[in-house]
Each structure stands twice: as structure tokens, then as C-alpha cells.
N, C-alpha and C positions, 0 to 999 in steps of 0.2 A: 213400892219402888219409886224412884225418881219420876218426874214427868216435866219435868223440864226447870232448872236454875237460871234464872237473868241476871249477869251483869251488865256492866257498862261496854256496849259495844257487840251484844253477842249473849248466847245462852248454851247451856251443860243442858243435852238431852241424851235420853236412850238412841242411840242407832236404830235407823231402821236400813230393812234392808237394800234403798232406791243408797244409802249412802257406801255400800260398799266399795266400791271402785275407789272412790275418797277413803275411805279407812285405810285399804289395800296398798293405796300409796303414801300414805301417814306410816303403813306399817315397813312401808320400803328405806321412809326417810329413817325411820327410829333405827330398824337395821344396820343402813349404811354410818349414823353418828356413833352405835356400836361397834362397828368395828366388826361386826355377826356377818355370816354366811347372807347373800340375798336371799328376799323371799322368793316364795315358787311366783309361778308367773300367772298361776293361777288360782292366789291365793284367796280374790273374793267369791269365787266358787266353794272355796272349799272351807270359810267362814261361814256361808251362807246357813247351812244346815244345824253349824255349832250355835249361833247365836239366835236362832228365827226360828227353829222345829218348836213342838208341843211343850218342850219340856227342853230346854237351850242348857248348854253343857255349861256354857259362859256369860255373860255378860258385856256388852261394849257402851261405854258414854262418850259422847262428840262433845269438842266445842267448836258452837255454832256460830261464824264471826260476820254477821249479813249475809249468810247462804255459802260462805267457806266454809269447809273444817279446817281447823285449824290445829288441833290437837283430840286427844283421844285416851282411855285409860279402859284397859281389858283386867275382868276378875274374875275368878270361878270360887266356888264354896269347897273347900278339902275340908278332912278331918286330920286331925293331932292325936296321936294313940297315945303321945307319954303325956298329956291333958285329958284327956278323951272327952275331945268339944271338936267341934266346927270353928273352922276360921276358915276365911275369905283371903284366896290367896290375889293378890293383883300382881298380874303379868306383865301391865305394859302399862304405862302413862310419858305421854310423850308430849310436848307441845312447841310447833313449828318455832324455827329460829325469832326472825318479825315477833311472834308473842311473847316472847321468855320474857317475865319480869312484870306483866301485865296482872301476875296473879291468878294465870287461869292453871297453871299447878296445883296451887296450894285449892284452888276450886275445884277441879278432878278429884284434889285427896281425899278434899272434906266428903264429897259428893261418894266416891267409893266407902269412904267409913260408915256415911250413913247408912248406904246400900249392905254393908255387910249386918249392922246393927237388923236393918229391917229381914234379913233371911237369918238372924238368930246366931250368929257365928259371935264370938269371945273375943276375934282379935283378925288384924289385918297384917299380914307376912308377906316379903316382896321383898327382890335385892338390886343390887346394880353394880354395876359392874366400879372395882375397887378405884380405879384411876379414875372415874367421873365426879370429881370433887365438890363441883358444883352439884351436883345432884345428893350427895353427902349433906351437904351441908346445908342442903332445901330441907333435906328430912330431917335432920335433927333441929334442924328450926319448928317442924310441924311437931317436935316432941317425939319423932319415933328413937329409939335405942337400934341400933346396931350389934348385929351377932355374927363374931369372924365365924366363916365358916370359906369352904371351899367346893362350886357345883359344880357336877360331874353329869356324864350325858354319855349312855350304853345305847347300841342299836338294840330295840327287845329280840330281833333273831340273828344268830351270827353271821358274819360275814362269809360268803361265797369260799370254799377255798379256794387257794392261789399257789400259784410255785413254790416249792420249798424255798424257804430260806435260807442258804448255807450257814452251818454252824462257822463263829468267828474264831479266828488265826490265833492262836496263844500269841502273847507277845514276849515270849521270853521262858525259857525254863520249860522244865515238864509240867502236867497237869497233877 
């Protein structure tokens, strides 16, 4: 795995965990530039155990800009049933306003590709949201293709019931 990328100004390492609070609020800005729900409030708690147990569900790499973070990029390893290989999904790469254009994107990608190459995974999958054109247009600069698709996002246990909902008013004519 990675153990630490130097550029000019700063270096791509693995997170650890004294950086959480910093990640946690990296994860608040990527949120709110999405347009996304905020995060919980007590999100580096509940990072903590994903990324740092024996056996870490996820992945997180910093950029480290003189002791800021500055940006950041989360992956985990899934499996493809209609391939049937591993691929390393990336969930997040984000990099503060002040750094956009510095390069350190296109350093998170390369640095995540690596990391998936070195855990055996076929290929690197990750989306964004359609109106961020700028970020379109990062990635297929790095060579990635794009696949319309549409995500979707179920609670796994249903909702609480609620009041019935009255059935609605014909508007015209018999049924």
C-alpha cells in the first residue's frame, strides 16, 4: 500500500487516525459542494473503526499540505458479479477549494489506482454527480469513460408506519 507520495508542497499518505477530525471536516466540505445531506456530527467516531480495526472495511488517503489536510480520497474493494473480479470502488476524492488545479486530484487518482492495483482489483468505479462538470471533465482527462446510469438509495428496513394517506380526488368522470 501507499506510505506516503511527495509533491511540491505537501505529500498523499494513508490517514491515520490522530487525522480524523480533519478528514470529518473535509468530509462536511465535500457534502455541502454536493449539494448531499450533512454529515452526522459524529462522523469521526464512526470512521474510526471503518478505517483503523484489524481488518478496515475502507481505505482513506490525505493530502498533507505542511501539516493541513487539504483534500482526501476514500475506497473500499467490492466485487462485479457480471465480471466476476474485484474492483475498488472510490467513494470520495475531494480536494479543498485554495488547492483545485495544483494537481493534487489527479495525485489522489493515480495514488487510489495504485492502491487498488496493489489489493488485486481489475478496475477503479466511482461516480459524481452529473452537473459537476468540472469533475467530468478531470476524469476523462485521467482517461476514465463514463457510464450513464442513475443511483438510487433504499433505507435496508422500512419505514416506521405513518397515517394513512387518503386516497386522491378523481378529477373528473367515473373511475
Amino acid at each position: 500500500m501507499l506510505t506516503g507520495t511527495a509533491r511540491p508542497g505537501g505529500v498523499i499518505r494513508p490517514a491515520t487516525a490522530a487525522d480524523l477530525s480533519a478528514v470529518a471536516r473535509l468530509c462536511a466540505a465535500h457534502a455541502a459542494f454536493e449539494r448531499a445531506e450533512p454529515v452526522p456530527a459524529d462522523l469521526a467516531a464512526r470512521l474510526e473503526p471503518v478505517l483503523f480495526s484489524a481488518h478496515p472495511r475502507a481505505w482513506c488517503l490525505v493530502v498533507d499540505h505542511g501539516g493541513e489536510l487539504v483534500g482526501y480520497a476514500t475506497y473500499s474493494r467490492e466485487f462485479s458479479t457480471w465480471q466476476a473480479v474485484d474492483h475498488v470502488h472510490l467513494d470520495c476524492l475531494f480536494v479543498t477549494e485554495p488547492h483545485r488545479g495544483e494537481g493534487w486530484g489527479h495525485a489522489l487518482l493515480t495514488a487510489v489506482r495504485d492502491a487498488a492495483a496493489a489489493l488485486g482489483a481489475e478496475e477503479l468505479q466511482w461516480q459524481t454527480p452529473d452537473w459537476n462538470t468540472d469533475a467530468v471533465r478531470f476524469y476523462h482527462r485521467a482517461g476514465a469513460r463514463g457510464r450513464p446510469k442513475v443511483r438510487f438509495s433504499l433505507a435496508s428496513a422500512p419505514a416506521p408506519p405513518s397515517a394513512p394517506v387518503p386516497a386522491p380526488a378523481c378529477s373528473g368522470g367515473a373511475p
